[in-house]
VONU-96918 format. One line per field, with one value per residue (C-alpha): residue number from 0; x, y, z; residue in three letters. Coordinates in pm, 1 decimal. Each point is the difference from the previous one (the first is absolute). Layout:
N
nr: NUM|... .
x: X|... .
y: Y|... .
z: Z|... .
rest: ALA|... .
//
This chain:
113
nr: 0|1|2|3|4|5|6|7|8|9|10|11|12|13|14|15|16|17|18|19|20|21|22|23|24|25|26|27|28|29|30|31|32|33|34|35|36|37|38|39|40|41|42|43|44|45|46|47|48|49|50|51|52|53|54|55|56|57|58|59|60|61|62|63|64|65|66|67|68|69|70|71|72|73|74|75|76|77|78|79|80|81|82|83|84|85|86|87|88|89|90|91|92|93|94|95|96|97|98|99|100|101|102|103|104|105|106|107|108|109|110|111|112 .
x: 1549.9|-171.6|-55.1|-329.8|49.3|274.3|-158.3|-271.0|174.8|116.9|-330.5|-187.3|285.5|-4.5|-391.9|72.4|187.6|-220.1|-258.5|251.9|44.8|-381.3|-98.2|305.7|-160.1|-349.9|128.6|131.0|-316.8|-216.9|269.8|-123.9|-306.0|-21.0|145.9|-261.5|-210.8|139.2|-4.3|-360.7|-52.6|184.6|-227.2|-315.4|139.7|71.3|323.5|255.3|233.0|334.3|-173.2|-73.5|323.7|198.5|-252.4|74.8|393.1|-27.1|-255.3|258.9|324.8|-193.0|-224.3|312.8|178.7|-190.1|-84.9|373.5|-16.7|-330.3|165.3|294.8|-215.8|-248.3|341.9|108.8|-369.9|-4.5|332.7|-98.1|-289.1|169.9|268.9|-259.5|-229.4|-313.6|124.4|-369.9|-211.6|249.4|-33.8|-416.1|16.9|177.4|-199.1|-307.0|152.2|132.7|-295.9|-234.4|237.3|19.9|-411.7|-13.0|186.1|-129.2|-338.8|91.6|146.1|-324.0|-179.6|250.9|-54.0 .
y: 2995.5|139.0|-32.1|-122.0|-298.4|-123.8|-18.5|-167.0|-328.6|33.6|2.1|-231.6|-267.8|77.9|-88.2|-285.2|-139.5|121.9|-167.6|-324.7|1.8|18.1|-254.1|-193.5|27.8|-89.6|-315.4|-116.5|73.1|-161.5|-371.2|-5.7|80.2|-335.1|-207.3|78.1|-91.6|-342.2|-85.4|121.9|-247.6|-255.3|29.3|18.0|-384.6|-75.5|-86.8|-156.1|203.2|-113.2|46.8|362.7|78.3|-162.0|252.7|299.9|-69.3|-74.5|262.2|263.5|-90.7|-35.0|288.5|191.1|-106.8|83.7|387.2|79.0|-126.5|196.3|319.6|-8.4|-48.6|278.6|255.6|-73.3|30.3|366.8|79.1|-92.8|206.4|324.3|-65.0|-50.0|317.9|-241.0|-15.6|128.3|-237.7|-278.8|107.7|26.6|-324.8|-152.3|168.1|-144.7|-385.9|75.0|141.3|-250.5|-314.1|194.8|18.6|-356.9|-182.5|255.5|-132.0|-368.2|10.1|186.7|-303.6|-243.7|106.8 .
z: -1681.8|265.3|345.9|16.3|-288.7|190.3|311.5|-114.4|-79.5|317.8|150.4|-242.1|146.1|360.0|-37.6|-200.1|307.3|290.8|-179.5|-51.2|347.8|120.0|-239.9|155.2|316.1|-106.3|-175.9|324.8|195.4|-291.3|45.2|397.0|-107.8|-259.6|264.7|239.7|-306.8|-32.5|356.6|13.7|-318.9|194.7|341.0|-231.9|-114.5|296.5|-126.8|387.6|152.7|-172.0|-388.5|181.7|116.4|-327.3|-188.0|213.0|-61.2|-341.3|-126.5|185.2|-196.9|-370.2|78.5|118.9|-309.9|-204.6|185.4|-47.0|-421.9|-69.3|229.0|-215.7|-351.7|165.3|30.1|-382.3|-124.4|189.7|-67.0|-392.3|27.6|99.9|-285.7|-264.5|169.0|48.5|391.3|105.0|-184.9|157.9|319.6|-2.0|-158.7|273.9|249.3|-76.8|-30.7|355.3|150.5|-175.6|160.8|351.3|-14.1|-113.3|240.0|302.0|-121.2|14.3|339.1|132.6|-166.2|148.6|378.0 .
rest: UNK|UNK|UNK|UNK|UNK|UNK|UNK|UNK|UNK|UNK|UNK|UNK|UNK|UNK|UNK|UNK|UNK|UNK|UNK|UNK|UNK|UNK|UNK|UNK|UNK|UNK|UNK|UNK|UNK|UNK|UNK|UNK|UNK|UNK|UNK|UNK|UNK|UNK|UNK|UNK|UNK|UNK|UNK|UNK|UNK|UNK|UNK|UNK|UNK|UNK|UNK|UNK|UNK|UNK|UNK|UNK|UNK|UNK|UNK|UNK|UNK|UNK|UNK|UNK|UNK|UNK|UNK|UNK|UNK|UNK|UNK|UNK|UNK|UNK|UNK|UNK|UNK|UNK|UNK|UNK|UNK|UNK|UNK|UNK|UNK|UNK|UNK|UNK|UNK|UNK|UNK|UNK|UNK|UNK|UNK|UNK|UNK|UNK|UNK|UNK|UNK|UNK|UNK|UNK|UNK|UNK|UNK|UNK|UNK|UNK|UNK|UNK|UNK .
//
C-alpha cells in the first residue's frame, strides 16, 4: 500500500467531520432561527404574552431535541457515506437541504418583521 491511498482515507474522514461539525453549527443557527419564526407567527396572531413566552420555552427544548437527534442521524449518514465511497454525493445532498432551510426561514423572518 502506498502512501498516498492511505492518506487519503485519512483525509476523506477528517472532511467528513469538519463538514459534521459546520453543519452542526448551522443546525443550531437554523433552531434560533425557527423560533424567531414562531414568535414572529405568534405576534402576527396576536397571540398574549404568556401563549408567547410558553411558545418561546417550549419551541426551544423540542426544537433543541430534536437538533441533537437529526445531528447524530446527520454524523451516521456521513460517516455511512464515506464507508460506502458515495461520501460526496451525501455531502452535496445535504448541503443543499441545509442551505435551502437556512434561505427559507431567513425569508420568513424578513416577512415577519
Amino acid at each position: 500500500m502506498t502512501k498516498r491511498t492511505q492518506t487519503f482515507p485519512v483525509l476523506l474522514w477528517a472532511t467528513c467531520y469538519t463538514l459534521w461539525l459546520l453543519f452542526f453549527a448551522a443546525g443550531f443557527w437554523l433552531m434560533l432561527r425557527i423560533r424567531l419564526v414562531l414568535l414572529g407567527l405568534g405576534r402576527l396572531a396576536s397571540a398574549n404574552h404568556w401563549i408567547l413566552s410558553a411558545v418561546d420555552r417550549y419551541a426551544l427544548l423540542l426544537l433543541g431535541v430534536v437538533w441533537l437527534v437529526l445531528a447524530l442521524a446527520l454524523e451516521a449518514y456521513l460517516r455511512g457515506g464515506v464507508q460506502k465511497g458515495i461520501f460526496w454525493s451525501r455531502a452535496r445532498r445535504t448541503v443543499l437541504w441545509m442551505v435551502g432551510l437556512l434561505a427559507f426561514t431567513t425569508a420568513a423572518a424578513f416577512v415577519l418583521k
